[in-house]
mmJSON file of the N, C-alpha and C atoms, coordinates in Angstrom:
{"data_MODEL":{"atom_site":{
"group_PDB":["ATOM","ATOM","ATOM","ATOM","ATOM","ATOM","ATOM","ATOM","ATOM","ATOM","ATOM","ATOM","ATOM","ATOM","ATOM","ATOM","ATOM","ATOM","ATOM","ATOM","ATOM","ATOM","ATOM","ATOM","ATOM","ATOM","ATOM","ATOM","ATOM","ATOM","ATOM","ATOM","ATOM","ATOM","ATOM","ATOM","ATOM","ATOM","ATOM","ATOM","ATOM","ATOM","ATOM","ATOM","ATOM","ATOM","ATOM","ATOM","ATOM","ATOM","ATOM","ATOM","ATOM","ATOM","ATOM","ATOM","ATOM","ATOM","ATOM","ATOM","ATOM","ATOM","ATOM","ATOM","ATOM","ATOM","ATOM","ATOM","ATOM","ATOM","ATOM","ATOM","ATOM","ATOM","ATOM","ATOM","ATOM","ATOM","ATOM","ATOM","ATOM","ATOM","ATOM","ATOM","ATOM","ATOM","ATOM","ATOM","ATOM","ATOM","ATOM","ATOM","ATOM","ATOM","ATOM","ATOM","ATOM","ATOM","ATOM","ATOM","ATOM","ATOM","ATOM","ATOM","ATOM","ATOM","ATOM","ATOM","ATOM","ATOM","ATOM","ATOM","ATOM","ATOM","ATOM","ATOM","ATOM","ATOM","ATOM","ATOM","ATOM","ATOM","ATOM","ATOM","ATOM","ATOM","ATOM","ATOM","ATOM","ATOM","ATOM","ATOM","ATOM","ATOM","ATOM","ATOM","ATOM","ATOM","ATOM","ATOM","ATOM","ATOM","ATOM","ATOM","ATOM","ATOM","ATOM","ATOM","ATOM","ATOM","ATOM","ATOM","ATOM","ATOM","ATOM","ATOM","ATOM","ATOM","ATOM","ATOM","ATOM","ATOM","ATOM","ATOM","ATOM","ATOM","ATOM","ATOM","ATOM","ATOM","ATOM","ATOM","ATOM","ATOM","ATOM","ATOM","ATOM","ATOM","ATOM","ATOM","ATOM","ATOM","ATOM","ATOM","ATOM","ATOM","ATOM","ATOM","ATOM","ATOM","ATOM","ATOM","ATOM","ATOM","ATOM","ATOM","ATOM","ATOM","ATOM","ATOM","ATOM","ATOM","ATOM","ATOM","ATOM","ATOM","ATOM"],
"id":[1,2,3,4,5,6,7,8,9,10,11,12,13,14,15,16,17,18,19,20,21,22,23,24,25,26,27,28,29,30,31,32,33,34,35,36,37,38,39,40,41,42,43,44,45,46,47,48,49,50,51,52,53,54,55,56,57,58,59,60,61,62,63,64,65,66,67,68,69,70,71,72,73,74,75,76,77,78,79,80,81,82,83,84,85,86,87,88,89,90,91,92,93,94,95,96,97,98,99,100,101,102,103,104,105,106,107,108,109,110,111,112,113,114,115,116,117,118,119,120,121,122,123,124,125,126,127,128,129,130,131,132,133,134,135,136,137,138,139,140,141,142,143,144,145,146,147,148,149,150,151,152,153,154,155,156,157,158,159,160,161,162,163,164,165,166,167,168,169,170,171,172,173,174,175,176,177,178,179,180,181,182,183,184,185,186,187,188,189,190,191,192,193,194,195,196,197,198,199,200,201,202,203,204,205,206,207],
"type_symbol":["N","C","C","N","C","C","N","C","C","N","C","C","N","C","C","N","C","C","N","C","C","N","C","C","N","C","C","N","C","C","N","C","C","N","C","C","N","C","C","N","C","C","N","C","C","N","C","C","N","C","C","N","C","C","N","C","C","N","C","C","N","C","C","N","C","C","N","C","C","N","C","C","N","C","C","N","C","C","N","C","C","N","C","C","N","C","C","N","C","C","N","C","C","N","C","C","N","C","C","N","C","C","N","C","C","N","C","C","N","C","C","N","C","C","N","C","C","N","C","C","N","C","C","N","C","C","N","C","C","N","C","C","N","C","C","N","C","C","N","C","C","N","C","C","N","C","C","N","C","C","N","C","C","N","C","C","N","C","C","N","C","C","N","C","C","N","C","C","N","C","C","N","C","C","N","C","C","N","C","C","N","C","C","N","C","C","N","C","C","N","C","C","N","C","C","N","C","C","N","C","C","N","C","C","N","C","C"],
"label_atom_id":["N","CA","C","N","CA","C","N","CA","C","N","CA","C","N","CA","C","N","CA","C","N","CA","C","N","CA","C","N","CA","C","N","CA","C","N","CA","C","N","CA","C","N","CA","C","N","CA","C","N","CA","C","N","CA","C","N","CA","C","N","CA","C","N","CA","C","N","CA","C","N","CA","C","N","CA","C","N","CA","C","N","CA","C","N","CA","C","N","CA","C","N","CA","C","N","CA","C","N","CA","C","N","CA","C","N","CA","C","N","CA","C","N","CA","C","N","CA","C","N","CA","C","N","CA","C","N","CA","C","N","CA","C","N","CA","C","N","CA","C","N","CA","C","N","CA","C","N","CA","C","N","CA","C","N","CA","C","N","CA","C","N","CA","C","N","CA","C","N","CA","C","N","CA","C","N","CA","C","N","CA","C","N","CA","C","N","CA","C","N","CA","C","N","CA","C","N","CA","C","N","CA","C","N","CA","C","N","CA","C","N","CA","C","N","CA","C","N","CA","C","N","CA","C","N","CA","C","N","CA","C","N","CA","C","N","CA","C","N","CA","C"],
"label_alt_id":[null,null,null,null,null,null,null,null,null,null,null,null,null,null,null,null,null,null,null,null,null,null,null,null,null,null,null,null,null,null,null,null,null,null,null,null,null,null,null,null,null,null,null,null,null,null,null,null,null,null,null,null,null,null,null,null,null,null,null,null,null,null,null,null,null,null,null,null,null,null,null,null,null,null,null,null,null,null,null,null,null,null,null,null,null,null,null,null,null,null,null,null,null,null,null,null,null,null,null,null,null,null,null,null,null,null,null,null,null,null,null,null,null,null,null,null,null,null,null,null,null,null,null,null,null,null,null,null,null,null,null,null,null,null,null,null,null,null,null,null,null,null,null,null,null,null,null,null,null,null,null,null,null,null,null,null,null,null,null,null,null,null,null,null,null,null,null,null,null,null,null,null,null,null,null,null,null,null,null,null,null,null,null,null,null,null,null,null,null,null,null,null,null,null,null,null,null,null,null,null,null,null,null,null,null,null,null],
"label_comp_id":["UNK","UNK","UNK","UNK","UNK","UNK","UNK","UNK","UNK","UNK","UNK","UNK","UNK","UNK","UNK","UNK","UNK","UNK","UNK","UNK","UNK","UNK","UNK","UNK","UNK","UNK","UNK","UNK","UNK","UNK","UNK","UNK","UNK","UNK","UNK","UNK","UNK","UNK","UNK","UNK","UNK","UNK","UNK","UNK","UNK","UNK","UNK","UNK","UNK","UNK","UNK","UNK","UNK","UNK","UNK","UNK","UNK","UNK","UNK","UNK","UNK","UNK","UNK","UNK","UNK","UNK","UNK","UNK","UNK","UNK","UNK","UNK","UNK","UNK","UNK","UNK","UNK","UNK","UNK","UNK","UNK","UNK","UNK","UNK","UNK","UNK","UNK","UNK","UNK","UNK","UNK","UNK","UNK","UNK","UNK","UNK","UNK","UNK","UNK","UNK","UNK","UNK","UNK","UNK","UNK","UNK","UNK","UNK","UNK","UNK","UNK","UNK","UNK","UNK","UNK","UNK","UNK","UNK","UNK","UNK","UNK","UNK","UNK","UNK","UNK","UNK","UNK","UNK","UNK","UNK","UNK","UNK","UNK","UNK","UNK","UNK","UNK","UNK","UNK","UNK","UNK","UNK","UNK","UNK","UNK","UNK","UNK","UNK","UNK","UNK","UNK","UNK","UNK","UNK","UNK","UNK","UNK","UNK","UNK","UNK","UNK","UNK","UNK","UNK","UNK","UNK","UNK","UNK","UNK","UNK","UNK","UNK","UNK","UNK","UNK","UNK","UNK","UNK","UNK","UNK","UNK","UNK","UNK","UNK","UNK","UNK","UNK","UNK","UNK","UNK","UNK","UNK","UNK","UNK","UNK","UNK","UNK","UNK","UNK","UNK","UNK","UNK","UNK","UNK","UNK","UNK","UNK"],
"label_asym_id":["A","A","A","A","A","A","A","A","A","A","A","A","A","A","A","A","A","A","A","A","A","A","A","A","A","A","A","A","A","A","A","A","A","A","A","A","A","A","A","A","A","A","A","A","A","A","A","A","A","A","A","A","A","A","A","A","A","A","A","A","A","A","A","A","A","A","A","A","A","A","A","A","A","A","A","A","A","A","A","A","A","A","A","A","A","A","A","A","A","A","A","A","A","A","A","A","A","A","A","A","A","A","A","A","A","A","A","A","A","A","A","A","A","A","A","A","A","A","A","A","A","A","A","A","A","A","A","A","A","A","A","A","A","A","A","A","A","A","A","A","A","A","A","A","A","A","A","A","A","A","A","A","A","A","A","A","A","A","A","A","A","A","A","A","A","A","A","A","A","A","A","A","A","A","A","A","A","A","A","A","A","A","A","A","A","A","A","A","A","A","A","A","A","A","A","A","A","A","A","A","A","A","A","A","A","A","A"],
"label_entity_id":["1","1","1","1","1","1","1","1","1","1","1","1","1","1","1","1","1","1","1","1","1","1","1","1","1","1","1","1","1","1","1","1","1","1","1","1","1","1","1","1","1","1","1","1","1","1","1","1","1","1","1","1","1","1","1","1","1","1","1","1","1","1","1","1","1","1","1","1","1","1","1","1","1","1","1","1","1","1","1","1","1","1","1","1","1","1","1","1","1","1","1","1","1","1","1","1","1","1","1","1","1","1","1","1","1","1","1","1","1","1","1","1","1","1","1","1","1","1","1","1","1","1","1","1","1","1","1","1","1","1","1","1","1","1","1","1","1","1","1","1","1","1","1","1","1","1","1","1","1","1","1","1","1","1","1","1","1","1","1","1","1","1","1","1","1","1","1","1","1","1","1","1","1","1","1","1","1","1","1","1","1","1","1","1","1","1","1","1","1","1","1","1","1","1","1","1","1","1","1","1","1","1","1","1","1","1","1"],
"label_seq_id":[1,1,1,2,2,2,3,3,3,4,4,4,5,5,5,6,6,6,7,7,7,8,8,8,9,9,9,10,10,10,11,11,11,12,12,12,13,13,13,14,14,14,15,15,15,16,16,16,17,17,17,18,18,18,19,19,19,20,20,20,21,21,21,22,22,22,23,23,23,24,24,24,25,25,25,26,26,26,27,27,27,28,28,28,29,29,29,30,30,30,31,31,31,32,32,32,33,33,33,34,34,34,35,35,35,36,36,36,37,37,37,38,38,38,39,39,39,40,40,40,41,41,41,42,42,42,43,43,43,44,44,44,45,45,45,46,46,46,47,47,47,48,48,48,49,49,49,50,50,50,51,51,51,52,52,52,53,53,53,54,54,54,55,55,55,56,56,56,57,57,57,58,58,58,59,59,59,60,60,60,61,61,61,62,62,62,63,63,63,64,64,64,65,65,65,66,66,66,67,67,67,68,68,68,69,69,69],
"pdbx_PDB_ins_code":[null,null,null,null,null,null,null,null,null,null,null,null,null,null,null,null,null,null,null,null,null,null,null,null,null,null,null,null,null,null,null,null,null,null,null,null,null,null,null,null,null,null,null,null,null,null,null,null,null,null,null,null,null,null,null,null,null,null,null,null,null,null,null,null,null,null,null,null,null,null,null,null,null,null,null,null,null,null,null,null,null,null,null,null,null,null,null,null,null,null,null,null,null,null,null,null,null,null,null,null,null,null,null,null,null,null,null,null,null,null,null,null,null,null,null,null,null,null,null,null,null,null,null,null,null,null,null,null,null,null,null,null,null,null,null,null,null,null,null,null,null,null,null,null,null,null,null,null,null,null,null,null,null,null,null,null,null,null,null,null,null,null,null,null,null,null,null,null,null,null,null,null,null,null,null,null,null,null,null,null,null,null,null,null,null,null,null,null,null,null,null,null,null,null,null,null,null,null,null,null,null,null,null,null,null,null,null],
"Cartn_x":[115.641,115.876,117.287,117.097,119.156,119.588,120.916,121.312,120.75,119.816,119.136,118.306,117.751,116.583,115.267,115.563,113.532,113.859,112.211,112.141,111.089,111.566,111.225,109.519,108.809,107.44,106.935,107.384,106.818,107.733,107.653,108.529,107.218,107.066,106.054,106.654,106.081,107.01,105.376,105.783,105.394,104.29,105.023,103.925,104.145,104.769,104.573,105.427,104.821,105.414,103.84,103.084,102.358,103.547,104.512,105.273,105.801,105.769,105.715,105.137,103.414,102.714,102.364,103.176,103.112,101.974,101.006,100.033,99.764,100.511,100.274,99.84,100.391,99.863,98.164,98.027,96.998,95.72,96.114,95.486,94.91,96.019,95.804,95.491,95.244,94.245,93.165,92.661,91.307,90.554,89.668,89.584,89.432,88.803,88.611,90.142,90.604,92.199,92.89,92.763,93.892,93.186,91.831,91.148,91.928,92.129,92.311,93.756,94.432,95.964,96.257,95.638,95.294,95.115,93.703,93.72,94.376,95.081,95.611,97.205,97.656,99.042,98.665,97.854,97.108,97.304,96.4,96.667,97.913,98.978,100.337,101.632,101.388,102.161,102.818,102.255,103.102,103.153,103.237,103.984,105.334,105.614,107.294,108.408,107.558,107.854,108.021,107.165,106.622,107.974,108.546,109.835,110.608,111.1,112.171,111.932,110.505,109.595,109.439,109.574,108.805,110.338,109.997,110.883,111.328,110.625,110.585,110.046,110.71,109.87,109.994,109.33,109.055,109.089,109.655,109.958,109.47,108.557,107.785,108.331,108.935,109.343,109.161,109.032,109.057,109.752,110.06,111.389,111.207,112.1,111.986,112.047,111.665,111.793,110.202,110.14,108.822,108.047,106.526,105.635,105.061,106.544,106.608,106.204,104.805,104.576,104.443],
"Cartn_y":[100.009,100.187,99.699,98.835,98.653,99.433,99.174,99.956,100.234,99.452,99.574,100.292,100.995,101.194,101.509,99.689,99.038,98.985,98.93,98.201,97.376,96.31,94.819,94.891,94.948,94.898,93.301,92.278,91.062,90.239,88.203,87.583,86.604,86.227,84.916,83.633,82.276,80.851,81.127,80.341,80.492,78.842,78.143,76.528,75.957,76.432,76.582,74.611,73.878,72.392,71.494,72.144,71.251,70.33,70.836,70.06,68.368,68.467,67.263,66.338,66.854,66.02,65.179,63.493,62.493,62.634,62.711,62.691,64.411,64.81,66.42,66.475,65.66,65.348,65.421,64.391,64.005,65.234,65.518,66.418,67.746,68.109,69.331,69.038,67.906,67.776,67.803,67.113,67.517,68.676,69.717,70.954,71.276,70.326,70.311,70.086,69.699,69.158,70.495,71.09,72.298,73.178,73.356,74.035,74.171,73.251,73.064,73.365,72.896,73.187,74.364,75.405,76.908,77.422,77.382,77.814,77.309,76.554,76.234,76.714,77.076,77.513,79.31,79.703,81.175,81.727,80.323,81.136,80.819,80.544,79.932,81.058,81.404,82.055,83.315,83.731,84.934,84.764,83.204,82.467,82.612,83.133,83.617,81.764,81.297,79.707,78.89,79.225,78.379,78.89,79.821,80.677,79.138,78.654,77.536,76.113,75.74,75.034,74.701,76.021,76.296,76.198,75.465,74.858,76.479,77.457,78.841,79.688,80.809,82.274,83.761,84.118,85.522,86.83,87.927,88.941,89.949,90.612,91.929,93.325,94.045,95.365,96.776,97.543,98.716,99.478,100.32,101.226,102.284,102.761,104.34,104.13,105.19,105.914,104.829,104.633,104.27,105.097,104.98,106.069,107.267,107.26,107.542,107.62,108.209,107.685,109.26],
"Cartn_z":[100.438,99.022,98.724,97.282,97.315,96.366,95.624,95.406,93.796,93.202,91.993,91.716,93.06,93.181,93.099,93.802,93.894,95.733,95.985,96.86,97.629,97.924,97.933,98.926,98.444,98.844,99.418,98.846,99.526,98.653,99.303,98.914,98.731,97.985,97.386,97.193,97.576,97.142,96.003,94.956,93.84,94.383,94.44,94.312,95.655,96.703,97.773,98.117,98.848,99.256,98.062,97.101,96.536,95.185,94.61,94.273,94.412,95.589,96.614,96.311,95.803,95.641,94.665,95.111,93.983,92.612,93.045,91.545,91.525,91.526,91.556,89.644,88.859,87.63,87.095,87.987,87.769,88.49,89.269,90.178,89.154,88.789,87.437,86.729,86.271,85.225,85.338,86.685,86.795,87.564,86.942,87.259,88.88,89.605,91.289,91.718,91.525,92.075,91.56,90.443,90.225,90.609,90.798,91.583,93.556,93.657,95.452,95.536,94.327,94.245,94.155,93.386,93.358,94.44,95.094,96.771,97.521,98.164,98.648,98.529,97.199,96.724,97.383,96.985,97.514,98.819,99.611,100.823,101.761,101.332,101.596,101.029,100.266,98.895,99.938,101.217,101.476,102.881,102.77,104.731,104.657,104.853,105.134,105.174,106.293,106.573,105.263,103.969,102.974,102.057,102.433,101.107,100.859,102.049,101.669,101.164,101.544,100.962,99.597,98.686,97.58,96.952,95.517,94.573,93.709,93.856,93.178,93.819,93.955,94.579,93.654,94.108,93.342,94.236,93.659,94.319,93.493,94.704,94.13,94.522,93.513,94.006,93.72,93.591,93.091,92.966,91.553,91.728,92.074,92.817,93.309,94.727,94.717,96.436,96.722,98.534,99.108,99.143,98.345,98.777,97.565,96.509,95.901,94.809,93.938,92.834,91.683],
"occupancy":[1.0,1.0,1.0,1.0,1.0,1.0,1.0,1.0,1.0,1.0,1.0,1.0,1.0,1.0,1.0,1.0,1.0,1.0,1.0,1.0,1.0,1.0,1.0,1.0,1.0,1.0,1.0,1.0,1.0,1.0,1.0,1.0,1.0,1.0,1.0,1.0,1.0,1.0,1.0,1.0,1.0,1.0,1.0,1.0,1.0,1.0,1.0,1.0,1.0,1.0,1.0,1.0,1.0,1.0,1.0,1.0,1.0,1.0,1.0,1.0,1.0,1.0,1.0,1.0,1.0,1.0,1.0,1.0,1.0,1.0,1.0,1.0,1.0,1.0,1.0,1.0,1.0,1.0,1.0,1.0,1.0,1.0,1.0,1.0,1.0,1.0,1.0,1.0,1.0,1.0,1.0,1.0,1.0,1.0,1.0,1.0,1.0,1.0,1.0,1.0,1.0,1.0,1.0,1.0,1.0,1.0,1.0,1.0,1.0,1.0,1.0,1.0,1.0,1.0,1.0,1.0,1.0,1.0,1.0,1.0,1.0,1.0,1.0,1.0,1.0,1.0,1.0,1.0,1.0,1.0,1.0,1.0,1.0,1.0,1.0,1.0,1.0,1.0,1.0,1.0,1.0,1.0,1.0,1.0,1.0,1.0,1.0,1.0,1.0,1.0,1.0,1.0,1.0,1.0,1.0,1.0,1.0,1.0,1.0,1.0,1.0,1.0,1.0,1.0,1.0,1.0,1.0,1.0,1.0,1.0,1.0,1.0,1.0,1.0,1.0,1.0,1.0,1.0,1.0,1.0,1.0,1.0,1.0,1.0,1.0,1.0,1.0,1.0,1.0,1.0,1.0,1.0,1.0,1.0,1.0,1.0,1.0,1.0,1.0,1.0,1.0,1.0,1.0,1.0,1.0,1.0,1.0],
"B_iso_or_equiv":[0.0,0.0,0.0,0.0,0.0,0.0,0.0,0.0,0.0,0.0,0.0,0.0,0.0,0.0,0.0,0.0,0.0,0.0,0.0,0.0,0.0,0.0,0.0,0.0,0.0,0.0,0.0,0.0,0.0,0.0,0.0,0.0,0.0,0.0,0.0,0.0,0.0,0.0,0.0,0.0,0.0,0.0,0.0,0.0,0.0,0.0,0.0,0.0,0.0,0.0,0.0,0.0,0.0,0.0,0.0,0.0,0.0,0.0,0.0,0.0,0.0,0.0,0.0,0.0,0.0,0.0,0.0,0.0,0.0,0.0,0.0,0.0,0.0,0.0,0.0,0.0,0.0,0.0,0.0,0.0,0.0,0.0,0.0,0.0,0.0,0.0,0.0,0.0,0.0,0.0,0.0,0.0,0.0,0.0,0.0,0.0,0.0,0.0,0.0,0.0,0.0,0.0,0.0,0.0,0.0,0.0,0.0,0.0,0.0,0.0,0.0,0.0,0.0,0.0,0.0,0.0,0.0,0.0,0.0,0.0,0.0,0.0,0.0,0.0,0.0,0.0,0.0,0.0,0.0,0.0,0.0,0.0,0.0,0.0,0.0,0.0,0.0,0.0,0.0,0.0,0.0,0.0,0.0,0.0,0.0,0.0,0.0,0.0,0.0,0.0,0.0,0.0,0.0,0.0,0.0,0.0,0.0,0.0,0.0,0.0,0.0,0.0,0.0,0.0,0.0,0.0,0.0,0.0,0.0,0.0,0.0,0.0,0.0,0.0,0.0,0.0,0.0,0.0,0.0,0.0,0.0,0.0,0.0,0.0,0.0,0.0,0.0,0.0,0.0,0.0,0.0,0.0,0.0,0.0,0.0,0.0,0.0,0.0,0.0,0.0,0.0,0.0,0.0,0.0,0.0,0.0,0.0],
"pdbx_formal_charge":[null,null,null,null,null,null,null,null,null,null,null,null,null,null,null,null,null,null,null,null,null,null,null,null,null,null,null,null,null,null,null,null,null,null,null,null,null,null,null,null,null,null,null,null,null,null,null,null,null,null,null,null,null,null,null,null,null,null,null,null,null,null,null,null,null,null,null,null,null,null,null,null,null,null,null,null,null,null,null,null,null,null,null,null,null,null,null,null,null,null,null,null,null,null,null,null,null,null,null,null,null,null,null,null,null,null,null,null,null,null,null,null,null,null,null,null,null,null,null,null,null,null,null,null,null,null,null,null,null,null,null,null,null,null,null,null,null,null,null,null,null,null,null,null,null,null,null,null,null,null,null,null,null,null,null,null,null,null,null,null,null,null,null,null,null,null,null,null,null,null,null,null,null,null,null,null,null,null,null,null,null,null,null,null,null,null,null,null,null,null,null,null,null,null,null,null,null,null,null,null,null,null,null,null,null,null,null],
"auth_seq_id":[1,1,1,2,2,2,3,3,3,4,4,4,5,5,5,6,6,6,7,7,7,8,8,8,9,9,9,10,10,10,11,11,11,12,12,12,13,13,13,14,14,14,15,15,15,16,16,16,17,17,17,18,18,18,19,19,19,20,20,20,21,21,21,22,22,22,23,23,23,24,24,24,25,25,25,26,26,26,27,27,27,28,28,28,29,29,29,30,30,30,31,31,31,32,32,32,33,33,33,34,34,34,35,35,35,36,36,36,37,37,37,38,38,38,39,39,39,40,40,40,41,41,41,42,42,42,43,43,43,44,44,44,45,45,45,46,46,46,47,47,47,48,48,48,49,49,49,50,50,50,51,51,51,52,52,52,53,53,53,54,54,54,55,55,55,56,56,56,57,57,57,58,58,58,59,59,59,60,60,60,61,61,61,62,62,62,63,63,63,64,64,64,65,65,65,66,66,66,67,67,67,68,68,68,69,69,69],
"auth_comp_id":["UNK","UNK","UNK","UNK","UNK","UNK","UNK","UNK","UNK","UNK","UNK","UNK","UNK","UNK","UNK","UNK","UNK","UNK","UNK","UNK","UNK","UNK","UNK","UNK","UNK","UNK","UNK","UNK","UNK","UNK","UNK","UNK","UNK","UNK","UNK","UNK","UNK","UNK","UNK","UNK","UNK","UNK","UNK","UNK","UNK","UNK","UNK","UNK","UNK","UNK","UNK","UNK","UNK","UNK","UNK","UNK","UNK","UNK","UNK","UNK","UNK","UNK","UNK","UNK","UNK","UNK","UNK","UNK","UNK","UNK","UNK","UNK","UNK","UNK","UNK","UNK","UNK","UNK","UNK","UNK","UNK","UNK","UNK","UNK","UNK","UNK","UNK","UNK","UNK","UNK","UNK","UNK","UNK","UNK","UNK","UNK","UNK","UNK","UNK","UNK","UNK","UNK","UNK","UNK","UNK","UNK","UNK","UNK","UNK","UNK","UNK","UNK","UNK","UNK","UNK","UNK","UNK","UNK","UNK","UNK","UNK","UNK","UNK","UNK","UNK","UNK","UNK","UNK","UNK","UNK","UNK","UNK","UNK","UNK","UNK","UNK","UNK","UNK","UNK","UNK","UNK","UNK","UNK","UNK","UNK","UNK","UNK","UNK","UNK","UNK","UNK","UNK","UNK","UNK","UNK","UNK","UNK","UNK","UNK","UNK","UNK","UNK","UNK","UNK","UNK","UNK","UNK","UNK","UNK","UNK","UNK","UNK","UNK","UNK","UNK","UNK","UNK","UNK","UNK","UNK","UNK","UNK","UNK","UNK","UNK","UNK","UNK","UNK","UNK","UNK","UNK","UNK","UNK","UNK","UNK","UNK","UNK","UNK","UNK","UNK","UNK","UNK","UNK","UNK","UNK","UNK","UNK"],
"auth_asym_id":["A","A","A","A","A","A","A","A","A","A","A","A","A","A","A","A","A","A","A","A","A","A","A","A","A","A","A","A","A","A","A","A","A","A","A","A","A","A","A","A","A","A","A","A","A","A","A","A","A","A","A","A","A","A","A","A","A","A","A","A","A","A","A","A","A","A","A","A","A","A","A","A","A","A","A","A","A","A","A","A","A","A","A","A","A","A","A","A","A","A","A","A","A","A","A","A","A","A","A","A","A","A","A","A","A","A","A","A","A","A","A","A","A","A","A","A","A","A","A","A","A","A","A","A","A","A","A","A","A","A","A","A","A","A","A","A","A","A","A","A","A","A","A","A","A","A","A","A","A","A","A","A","A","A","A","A","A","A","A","A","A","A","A","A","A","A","A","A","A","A","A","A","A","A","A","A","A","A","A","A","A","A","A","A","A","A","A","A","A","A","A","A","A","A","A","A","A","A","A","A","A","A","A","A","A","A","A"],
"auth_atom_id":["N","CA","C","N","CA","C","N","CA","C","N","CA","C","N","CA","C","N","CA","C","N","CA","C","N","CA","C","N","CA","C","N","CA","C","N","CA","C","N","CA","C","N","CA","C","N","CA","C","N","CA","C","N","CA","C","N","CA","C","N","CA","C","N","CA","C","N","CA","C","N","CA","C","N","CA","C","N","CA","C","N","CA","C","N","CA","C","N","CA","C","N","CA","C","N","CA","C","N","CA","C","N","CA","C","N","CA","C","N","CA","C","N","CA","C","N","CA","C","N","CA","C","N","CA","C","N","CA","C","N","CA","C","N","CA","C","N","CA","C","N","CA","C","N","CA","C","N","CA","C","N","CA","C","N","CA","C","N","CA","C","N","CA","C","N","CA","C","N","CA","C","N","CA","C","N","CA","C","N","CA","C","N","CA","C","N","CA","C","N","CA","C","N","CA","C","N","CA","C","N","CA","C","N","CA","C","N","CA","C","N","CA","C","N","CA","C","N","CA","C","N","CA","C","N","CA","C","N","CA","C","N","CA","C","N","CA","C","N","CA","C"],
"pdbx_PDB_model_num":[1,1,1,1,1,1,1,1,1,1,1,1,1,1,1,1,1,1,1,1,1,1,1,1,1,1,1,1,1,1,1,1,1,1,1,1,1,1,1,1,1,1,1,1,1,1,1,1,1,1,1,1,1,1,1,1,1,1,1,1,1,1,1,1,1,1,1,1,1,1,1,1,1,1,1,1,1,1,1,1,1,1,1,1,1,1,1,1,1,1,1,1,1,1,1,1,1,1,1,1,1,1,1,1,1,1,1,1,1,1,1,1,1,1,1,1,1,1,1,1,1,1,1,1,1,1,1,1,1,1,1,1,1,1,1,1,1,1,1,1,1,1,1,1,1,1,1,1,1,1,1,1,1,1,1,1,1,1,1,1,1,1,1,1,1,1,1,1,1,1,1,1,1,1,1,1,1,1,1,1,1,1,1,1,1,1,1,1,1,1,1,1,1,1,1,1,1,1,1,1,1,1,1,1,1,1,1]
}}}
């Protein structure tokens, strides 16, 4: 817990290394491609490896004590 306290439940890269990808444009536009860009961003999103990867991350926390509701 810090000193705000939350505490930090998981670290997510948000779009993971699909950024990267040159026609990543084009890809989302069409529903199979943002479809695959979706799963694929999914099952990546809480690889620890993928945090520095990812152009953005997200932090999930909770306030209070652990356990605590």
């Amino acid at each position: 817990m810090d000193e705000a306290g939350f505490t930090l439940e998981k670290m997510l890269a948000v779009e993971g290394p699909m950024w990267m990808l040159q026609d990543i444009d084009q890809q989302w536009e069409d529903s199979a491609g943002r479809e695959r860009i979706l799963r694929f961003s999914r099952r990546i999103e809480d690889e620890p490896s993928m945090l520095g990867v990812s152009a953005h991350i997200m932090a999930i926390a909770r306030k209070g004590r652990p356990n605590a509701r």
